[in-house]
Biopython code that builds the backbone (N, CA, C, O; Angstrom):
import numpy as np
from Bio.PDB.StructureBuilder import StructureBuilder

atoms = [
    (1, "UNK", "N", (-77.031, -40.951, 122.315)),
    (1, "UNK", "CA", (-75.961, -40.787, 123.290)),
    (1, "UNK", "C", (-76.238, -39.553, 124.151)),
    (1, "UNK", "O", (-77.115, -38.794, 123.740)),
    (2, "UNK", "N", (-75.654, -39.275, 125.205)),
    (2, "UNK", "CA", (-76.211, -38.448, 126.605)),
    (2, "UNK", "C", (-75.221, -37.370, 126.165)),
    (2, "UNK", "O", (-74.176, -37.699, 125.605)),
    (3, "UNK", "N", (-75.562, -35.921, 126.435)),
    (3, "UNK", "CA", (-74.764, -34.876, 126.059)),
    (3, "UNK", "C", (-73.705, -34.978, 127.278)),
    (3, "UNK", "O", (-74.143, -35.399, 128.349)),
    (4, "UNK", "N", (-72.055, -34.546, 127.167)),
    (4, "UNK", "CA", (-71.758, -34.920, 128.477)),
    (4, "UNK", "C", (-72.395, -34.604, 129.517)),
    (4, "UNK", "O", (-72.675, -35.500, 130.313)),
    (5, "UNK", "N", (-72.747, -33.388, 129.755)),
    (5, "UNK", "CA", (-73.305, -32.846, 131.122)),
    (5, "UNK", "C", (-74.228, -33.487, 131.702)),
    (5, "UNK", "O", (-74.460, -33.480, 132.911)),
    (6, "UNK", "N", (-74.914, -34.191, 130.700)),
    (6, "UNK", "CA", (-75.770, -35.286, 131.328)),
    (6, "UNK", "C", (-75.221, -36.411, 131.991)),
    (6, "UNK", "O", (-75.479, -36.831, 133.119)),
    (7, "UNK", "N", (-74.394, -36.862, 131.103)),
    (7, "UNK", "CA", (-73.285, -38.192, 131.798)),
    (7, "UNK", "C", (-72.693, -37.364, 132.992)),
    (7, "UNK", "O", (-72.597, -38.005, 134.039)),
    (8, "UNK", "N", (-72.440, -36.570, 133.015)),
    (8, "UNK", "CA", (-71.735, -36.053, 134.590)),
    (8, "UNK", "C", (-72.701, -35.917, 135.560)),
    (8, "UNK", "O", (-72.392, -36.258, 136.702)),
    (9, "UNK", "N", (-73.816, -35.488, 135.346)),
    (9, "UNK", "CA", (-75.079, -35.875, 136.485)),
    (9, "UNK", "C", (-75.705, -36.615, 136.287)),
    (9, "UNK", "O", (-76.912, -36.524, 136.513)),
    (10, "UNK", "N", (-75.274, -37.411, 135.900)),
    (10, "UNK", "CA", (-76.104, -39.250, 136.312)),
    (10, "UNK", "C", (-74.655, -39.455, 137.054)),
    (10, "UNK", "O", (-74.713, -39.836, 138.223)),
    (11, "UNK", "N", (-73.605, -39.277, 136.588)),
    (11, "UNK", "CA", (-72.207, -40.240, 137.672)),
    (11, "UNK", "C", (-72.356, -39.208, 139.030)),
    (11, "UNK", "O", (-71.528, -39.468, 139.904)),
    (12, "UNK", "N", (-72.914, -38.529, 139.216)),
    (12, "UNK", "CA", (-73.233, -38.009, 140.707)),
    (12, "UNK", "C", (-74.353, -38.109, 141.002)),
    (12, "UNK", "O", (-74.440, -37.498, 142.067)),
    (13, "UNK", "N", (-75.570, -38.602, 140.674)),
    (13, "UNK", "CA", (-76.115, -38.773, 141.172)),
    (13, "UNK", "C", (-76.024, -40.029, 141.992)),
    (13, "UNK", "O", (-76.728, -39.900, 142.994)),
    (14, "UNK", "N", (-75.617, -40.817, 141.959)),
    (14, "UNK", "CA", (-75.565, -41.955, 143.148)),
    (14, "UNK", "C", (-74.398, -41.565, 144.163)),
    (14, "UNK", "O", (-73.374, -40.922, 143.936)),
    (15, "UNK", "N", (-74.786, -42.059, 145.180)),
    (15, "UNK", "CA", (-73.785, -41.492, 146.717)),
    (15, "UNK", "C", (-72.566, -42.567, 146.656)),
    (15, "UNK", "O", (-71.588, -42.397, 147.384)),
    (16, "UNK", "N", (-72.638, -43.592, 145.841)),
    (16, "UNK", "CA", (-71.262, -44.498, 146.226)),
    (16, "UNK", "C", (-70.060, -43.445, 145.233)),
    (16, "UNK", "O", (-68.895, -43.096, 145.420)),
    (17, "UNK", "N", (-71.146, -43.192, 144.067)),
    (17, "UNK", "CA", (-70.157, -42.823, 143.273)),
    (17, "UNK", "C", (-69.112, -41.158, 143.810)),
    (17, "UNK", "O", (-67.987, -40.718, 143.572)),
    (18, "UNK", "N", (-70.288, -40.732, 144.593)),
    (18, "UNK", "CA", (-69.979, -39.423, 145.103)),
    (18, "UNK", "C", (-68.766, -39.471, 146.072)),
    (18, "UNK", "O", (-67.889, -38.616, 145.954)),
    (19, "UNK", "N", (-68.682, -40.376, 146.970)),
    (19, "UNK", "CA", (-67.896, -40.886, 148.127)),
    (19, "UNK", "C", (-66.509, -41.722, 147.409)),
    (19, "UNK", "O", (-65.444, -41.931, 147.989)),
    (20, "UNK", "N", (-66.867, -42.134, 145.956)),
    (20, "UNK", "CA", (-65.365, -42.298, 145.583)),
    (20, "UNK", "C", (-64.802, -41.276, 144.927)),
    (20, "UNK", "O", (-63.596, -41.036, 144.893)),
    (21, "UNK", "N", (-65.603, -40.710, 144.439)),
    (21, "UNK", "CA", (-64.698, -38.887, 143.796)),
    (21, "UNK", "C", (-64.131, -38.557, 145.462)),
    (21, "UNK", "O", (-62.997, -38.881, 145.815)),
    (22, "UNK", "N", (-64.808, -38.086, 146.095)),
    (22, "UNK", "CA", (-64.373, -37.561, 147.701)),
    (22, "UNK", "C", (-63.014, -38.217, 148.194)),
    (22, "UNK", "O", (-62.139, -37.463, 148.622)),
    (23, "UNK", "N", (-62.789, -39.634, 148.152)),
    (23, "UNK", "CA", (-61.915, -40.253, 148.653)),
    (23, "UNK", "C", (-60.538, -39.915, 147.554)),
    (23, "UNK", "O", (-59.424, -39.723, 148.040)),
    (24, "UNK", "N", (-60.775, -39.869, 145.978)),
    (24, "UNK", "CA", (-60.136, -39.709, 145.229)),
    (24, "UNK", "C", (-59.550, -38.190, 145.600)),
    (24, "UNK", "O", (-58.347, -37.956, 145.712)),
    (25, "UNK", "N", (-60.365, -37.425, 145.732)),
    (25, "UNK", "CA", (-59.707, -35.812, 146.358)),
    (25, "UNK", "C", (-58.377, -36.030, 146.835)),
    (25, "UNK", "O", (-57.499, -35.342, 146.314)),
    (26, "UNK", "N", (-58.064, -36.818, 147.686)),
    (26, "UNK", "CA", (-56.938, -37.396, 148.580)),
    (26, "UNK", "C", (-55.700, -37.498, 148.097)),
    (26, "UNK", "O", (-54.666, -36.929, 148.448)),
    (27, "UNK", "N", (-55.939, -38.407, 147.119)),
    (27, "UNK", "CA", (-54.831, -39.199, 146.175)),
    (27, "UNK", "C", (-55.137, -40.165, 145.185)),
    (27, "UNK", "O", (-56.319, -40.506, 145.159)),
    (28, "UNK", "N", (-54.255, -40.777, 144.236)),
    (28, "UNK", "CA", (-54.773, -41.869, 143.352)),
    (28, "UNK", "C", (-54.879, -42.821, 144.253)),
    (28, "UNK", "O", (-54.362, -42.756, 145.368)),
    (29, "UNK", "N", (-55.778, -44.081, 143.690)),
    (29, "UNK", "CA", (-55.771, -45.415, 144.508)),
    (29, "UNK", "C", (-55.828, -46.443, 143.931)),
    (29, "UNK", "O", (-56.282, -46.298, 142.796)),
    (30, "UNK", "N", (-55.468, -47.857, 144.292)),
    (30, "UNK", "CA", (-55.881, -49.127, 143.509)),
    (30, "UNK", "C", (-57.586, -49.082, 143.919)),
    (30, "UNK", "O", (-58.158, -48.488, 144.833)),
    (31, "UNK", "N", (-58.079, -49.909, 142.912)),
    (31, "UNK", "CA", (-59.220, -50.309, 142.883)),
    (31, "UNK", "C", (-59.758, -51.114, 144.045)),
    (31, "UNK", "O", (-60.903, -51.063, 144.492)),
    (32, "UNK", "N", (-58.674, -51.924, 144.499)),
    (32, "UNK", "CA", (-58.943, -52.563, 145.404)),
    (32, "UNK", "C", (-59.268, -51.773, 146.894)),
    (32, "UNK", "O", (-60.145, -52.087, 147.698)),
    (33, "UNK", "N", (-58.100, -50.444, 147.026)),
    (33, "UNK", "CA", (-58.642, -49.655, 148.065)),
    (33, "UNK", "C", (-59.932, -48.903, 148.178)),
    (33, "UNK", "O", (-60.606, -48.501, 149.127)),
    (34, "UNK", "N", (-60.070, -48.840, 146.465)),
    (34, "UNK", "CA", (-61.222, -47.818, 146.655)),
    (34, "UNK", "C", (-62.148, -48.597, 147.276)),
    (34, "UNK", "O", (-62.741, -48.077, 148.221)),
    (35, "UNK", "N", (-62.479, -49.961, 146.914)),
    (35, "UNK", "CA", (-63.337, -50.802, 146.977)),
    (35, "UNK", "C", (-63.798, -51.060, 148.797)),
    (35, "UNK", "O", (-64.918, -51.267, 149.263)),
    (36, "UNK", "N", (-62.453, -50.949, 149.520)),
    (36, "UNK", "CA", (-61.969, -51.576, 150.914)),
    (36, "UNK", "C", (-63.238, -51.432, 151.513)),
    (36, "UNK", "O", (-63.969, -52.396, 151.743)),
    (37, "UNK", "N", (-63.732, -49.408, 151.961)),
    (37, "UNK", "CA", (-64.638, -49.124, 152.704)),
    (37, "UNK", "C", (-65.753, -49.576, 151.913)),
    (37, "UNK", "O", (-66.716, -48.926, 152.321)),
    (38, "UNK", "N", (-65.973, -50.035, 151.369)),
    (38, "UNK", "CA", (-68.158, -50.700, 150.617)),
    (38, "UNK", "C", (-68.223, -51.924, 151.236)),
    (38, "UNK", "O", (-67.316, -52.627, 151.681)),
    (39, "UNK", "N", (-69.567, -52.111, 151.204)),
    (39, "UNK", "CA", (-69.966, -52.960, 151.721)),
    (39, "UNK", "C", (-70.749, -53.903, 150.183)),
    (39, "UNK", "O", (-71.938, -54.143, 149.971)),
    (40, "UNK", "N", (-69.916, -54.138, 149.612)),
    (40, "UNK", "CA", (-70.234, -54.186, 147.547)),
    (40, "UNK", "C", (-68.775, -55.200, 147.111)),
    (40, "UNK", "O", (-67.616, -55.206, 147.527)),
    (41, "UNK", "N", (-69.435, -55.915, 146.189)),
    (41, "UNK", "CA", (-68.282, -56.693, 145.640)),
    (41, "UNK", "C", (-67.425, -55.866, 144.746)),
    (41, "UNK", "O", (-67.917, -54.883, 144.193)),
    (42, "UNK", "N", (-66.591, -56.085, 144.624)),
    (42, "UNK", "CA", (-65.160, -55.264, 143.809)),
    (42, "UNK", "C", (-65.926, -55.233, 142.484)),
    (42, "UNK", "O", (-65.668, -54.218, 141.837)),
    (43, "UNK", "N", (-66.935, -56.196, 141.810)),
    (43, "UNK", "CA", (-67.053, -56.116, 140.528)),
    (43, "UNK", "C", (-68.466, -55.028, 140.856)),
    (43, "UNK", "O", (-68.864, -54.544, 139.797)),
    (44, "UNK", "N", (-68.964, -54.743, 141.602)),
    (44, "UNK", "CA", (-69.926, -53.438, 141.834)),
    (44, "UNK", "C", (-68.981, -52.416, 141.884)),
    (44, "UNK", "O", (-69.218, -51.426, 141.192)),
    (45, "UNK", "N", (-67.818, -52.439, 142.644)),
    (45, "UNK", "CA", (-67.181, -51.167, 142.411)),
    (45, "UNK", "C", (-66.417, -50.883, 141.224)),
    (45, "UNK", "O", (-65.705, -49.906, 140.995)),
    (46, "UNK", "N", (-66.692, -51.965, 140.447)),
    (46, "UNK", "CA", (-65.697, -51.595, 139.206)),
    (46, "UNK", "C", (-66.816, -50.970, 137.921)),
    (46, "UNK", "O", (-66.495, -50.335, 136.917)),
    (47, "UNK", "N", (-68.188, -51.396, 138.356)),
    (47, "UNK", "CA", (-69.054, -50.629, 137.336)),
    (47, "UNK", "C", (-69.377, -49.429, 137.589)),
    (47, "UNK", "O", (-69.923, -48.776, 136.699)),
    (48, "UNK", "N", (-69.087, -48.774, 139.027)),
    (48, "UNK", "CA", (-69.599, -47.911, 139.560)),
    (48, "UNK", "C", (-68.046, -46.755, 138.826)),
    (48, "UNK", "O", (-68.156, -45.559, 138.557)),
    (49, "UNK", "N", (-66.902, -47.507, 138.688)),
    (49, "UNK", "CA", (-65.609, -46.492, 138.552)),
    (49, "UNK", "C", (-65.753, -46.365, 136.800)),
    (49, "UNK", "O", (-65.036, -45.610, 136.144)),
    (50, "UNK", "N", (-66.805, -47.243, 136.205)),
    (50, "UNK", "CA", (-66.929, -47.426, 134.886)),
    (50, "UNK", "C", (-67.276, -46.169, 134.573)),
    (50, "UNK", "O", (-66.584, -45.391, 133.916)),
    (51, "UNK", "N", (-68.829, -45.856, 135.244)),
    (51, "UNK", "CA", (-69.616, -44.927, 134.978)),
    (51, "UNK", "C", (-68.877, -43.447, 135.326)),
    (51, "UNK", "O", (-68.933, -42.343, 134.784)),
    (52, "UNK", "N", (-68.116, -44.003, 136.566)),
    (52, "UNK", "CA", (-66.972, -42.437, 136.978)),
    (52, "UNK", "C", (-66.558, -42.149, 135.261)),
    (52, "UNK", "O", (-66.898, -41.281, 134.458)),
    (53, "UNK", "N", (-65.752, -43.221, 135.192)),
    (53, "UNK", "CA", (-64.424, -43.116, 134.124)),
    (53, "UNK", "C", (-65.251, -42.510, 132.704)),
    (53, "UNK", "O", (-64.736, -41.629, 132.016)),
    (54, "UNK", "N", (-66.593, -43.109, 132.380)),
    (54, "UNK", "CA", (-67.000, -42.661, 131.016)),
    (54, "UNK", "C", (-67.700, -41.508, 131.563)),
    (54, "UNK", "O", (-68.767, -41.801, 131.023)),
    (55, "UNK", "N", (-67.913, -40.677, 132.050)),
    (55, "UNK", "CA", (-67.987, -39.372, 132.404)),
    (55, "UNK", "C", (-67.018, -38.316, 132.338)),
    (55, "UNK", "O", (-67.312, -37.176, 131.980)),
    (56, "UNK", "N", (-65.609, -38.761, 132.756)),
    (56, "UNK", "CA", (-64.731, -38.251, 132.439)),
    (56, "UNK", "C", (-64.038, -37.894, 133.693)),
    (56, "UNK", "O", (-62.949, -37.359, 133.899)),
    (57, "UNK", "N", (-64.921, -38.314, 134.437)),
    (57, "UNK", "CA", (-64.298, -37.602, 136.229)),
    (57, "UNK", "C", (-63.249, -38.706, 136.802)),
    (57, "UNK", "O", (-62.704, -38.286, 137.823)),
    (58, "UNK", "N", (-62.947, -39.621, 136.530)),
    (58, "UNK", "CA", (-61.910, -40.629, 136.981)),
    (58, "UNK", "C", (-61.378, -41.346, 135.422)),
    (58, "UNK", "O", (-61.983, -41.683, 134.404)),
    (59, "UNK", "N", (-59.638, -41.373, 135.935)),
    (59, "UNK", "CA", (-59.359, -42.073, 134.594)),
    (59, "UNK", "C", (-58.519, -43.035, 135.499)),
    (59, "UNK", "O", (-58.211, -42.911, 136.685)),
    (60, "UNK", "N", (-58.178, -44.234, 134.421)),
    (60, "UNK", "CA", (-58.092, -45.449, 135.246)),
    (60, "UNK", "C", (-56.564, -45.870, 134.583)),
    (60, "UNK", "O", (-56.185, -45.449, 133.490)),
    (61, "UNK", "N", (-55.934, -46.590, 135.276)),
    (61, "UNK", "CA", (-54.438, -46.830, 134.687)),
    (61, "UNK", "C", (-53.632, -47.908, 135.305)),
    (61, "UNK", "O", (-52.994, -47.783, 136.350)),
    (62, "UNK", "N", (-53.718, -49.073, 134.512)),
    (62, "UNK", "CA", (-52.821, -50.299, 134.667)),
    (62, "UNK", "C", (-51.158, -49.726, 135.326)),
    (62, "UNK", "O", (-50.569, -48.918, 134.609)),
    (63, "UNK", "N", (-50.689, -50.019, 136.225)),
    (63, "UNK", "CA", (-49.415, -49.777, 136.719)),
    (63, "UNK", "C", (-49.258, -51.683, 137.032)),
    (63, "UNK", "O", (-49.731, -52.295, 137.989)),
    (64, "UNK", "N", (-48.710, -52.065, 136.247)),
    (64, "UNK", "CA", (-48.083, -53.577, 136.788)),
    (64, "UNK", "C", (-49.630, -54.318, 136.806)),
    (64, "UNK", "O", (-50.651, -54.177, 136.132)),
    (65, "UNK", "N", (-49.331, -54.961, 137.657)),
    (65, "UNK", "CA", (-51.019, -56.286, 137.612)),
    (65, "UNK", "C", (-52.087, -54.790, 138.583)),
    (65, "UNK", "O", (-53.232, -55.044, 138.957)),
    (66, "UNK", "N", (-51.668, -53.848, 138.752)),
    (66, "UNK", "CA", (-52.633, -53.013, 139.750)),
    (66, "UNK", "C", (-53.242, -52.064, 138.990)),
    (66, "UNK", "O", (-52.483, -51.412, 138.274)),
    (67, "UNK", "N", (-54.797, -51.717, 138.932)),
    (67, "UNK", "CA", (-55.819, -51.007, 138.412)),
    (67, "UNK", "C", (-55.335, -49.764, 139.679)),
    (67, "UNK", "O", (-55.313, -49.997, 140.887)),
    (68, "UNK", "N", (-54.948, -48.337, 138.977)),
    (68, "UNK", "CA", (-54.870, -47.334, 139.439)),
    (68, "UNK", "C", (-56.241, -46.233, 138.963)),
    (68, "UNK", "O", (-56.393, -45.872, 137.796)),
    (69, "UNK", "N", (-57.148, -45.811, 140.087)),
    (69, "UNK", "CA", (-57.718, -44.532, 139.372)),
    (69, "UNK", "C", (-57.564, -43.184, 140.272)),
    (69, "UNK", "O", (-57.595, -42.921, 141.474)),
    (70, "UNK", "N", (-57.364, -42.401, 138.935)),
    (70, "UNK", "CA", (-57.192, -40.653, 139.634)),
    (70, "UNK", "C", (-58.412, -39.882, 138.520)),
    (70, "UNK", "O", (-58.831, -39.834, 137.364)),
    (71, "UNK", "N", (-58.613, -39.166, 140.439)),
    (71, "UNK", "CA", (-59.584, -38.194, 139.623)),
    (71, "UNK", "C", (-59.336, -37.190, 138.687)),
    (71, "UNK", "O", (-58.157, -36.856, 138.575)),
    (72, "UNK", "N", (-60.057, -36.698, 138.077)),
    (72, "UNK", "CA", (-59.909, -35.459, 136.899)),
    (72, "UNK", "C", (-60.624, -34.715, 137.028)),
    (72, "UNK", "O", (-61.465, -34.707, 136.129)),
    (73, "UNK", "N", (-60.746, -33.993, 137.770)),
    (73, "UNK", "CA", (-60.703, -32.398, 138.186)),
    (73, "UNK", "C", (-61.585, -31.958, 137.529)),
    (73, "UNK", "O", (-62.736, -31.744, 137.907)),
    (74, "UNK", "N", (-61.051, -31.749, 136.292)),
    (74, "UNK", "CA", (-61.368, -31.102, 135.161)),
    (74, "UNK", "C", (-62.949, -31.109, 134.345)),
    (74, "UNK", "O", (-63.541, -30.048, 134.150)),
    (75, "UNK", "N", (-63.470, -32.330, 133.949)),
    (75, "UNK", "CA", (-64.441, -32.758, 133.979)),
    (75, "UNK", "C", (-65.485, -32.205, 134.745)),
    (75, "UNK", "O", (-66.500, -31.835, 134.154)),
    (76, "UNK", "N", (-65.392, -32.085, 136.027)),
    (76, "UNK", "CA", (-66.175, -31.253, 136.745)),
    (76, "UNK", "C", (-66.397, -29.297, 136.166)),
    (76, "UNK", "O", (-67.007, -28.517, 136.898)),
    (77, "UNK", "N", (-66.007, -29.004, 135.295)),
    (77, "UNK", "CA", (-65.501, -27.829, 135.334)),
    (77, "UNK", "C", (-67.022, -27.071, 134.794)),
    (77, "UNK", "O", (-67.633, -26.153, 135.342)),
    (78, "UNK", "N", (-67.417, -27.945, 133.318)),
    (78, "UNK", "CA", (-68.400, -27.555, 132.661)),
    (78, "UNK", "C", (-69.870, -27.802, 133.763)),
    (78, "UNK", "O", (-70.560, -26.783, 133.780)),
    (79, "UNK", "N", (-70.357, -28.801, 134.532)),
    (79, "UNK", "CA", (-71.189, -28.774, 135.490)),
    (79, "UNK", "C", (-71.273, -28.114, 136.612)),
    (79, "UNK", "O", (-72.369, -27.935, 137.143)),
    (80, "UNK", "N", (-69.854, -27.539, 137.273)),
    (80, "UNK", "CA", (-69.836, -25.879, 138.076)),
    (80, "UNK", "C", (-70.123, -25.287, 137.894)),
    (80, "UNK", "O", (-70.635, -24.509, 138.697)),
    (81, "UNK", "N", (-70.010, -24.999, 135.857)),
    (81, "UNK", "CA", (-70.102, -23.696, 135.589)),
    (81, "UNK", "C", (-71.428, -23.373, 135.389)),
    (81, "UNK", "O", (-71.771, -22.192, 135.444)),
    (82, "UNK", "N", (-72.443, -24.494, 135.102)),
    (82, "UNK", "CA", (-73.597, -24.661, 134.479)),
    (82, "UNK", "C", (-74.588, -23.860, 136.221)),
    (82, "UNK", "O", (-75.478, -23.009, 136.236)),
    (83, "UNK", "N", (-73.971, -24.547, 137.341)),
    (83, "UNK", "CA", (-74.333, -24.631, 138.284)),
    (83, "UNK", "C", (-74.390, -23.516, 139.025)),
    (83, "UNK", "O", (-75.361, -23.192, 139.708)),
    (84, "UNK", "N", (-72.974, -22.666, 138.873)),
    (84, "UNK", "CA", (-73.083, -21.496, 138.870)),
    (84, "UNK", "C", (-73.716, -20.318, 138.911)),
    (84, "UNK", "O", (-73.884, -19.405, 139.719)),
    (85, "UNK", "N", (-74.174, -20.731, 137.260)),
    (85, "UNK", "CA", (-75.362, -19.732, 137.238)),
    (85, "UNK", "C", (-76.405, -19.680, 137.678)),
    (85, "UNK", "O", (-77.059, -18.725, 137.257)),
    (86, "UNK", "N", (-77.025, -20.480, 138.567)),
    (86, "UNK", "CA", (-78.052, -20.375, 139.475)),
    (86, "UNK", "C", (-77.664, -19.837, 140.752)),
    (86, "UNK", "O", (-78.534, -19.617, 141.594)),
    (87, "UNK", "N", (-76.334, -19.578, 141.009)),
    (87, "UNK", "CA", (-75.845, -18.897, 142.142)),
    (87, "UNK", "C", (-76.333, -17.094, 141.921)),
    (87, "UNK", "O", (-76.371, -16.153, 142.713)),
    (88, "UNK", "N", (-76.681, -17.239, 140.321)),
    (88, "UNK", "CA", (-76.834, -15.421, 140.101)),
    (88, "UNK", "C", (-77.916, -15.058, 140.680)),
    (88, "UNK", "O", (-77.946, -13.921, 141.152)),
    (89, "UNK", "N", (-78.854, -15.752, 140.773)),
    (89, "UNK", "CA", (-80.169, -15.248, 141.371)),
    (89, "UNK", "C", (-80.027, -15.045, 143.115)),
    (89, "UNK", "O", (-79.421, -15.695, 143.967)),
    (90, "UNK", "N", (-80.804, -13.947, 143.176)),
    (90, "UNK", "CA", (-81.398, -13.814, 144.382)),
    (90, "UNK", "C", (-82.090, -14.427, 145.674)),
    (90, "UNK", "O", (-83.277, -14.190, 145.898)),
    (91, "UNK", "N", (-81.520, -15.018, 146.304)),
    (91, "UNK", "CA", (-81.889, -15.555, 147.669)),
    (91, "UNK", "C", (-83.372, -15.246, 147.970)),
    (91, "UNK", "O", (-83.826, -14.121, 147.761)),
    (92, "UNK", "N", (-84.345, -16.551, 148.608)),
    (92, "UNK", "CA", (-85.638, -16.419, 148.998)),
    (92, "UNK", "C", (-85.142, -15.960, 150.526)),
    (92, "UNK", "O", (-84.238, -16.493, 151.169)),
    (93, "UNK", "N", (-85.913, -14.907, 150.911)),
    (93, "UNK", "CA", (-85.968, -14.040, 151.706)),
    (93, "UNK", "C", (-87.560, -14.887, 152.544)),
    (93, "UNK", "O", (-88.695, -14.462, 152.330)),
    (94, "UNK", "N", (-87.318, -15.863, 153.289)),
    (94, "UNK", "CA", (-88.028, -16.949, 153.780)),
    (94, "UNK", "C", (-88.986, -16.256, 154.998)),
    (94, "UNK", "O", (-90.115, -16.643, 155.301)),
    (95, "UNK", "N", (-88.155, -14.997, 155.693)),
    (95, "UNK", "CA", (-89.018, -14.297, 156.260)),
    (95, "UNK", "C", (-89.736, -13.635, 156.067)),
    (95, "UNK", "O", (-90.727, -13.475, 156.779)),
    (96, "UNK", "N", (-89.440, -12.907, 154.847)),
    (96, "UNK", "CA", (-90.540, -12.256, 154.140)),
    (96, "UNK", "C", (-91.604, -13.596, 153.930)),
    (96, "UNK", "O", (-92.389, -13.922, 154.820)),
    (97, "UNK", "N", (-91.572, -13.831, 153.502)),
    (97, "UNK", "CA", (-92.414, -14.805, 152.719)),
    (97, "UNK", "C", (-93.554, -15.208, 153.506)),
    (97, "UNK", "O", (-94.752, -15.296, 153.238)),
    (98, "UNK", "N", (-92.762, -15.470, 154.725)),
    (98, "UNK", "CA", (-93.545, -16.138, 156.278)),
    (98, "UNK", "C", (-94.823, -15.019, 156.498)),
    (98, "UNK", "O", (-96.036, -15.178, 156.363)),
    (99, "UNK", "N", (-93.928, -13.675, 156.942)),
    (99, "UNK", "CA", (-94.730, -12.405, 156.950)),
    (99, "UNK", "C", (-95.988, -12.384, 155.548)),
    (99, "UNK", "O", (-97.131, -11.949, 155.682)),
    (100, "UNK", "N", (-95.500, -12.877, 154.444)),
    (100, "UNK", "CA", (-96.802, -12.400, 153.037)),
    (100, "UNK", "C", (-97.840, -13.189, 153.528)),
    (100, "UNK", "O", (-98.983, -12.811, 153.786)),
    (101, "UNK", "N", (-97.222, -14.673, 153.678)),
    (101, "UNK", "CA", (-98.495, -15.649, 153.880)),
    (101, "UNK", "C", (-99.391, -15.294, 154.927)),
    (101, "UNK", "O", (-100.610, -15.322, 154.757)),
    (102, "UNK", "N", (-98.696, -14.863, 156.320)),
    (102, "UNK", "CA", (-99.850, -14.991, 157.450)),
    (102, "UNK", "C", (-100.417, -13.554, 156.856)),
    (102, "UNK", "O", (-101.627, -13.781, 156.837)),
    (103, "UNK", "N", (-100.218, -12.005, 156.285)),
    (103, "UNK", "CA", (-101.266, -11.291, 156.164)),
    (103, "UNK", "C", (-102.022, -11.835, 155.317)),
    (103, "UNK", "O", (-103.195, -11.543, 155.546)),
    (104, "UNK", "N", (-101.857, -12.663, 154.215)),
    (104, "UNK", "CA", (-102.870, -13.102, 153.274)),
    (104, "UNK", "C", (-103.791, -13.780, 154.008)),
    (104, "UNK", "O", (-105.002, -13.666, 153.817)),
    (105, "UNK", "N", (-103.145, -14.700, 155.100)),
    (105, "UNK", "CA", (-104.392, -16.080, 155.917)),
    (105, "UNK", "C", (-104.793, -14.998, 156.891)),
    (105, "UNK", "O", (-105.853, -15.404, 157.369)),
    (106, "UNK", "N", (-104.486, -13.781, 157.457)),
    (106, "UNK", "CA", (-105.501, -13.208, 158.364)),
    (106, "UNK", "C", (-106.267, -12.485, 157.896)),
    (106, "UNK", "O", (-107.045, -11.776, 158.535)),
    (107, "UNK", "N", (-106.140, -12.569, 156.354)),
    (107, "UNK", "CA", (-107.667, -11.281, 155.575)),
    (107, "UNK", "C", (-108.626, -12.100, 155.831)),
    (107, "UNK", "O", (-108.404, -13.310, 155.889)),
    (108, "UNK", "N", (-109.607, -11.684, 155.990)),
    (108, "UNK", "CA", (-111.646, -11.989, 155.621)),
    (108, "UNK", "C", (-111.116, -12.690, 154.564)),
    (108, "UNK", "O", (-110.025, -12.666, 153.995)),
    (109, "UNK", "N", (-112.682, -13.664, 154.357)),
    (109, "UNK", "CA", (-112.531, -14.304, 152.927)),
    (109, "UNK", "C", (-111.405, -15.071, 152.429)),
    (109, "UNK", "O", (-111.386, -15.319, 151.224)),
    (110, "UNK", "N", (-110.383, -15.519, 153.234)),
    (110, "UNK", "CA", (-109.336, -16.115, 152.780)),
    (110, "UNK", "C", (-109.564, -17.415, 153.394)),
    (110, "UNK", "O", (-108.763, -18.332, 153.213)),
]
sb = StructureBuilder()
sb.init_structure("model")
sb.init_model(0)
sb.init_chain("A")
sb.init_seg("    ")
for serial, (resi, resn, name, xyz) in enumerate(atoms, 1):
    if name == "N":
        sb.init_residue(resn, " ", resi, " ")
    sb.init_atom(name, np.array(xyz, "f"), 0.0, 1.0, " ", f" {name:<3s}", serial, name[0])
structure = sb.get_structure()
């Protein structure tokens, strides 16, 4: 079985799935709305809200004959934080860099 954090970046890695978290930002929705803007049969969007839902980032909820899903926030929390920490490091300084390479390519012998 996938540690969660793994299940949370596989359910973002695909862009449909990304664009229904985004739309979910909004408000809850039927399935059927989420579905409206794809160009995908409802039963593609329902595997795609699968993979949301067993990740933990969308939970899904019968209201009457209507499939409701809202996002969960929350879920996201541990993959920010993970993500985060690559925010600690230090910025490539791209001009420098530009500057190292061309004195290295204008020495002799290079």
């Amino acid at each position: 079985m996938a540690a969660p954090l793994d299940t949370v970046f596989l359910a973002l890695a695909d862009p449909t799935r990304r664009a229904i978290l985004t739309m979910l930002l909004e408000d809850d929705m039927a399935v059927t709305d989420v579905a409206e803007p794809f160009e995908m049969s409802l039963a593609a969007i329902s595997k795609h809200l699968g993979v949301l839902a067993a990740a933990g980032l969308v939970s899904q909820e019968k209201r009457g004959r209507v499939r409701w899903c809202k996002l969960e926030p929350d879920a996201l929390r541990e993959a920010s934080t993970w993500m985060a920490g690559f925010g600690q490091m230090d910025g490539i300084d791209l001009d420098a860099f530009e500057r190292f390479l061309e004195r290295e390519l204008d020495q002799p012998g290079a």
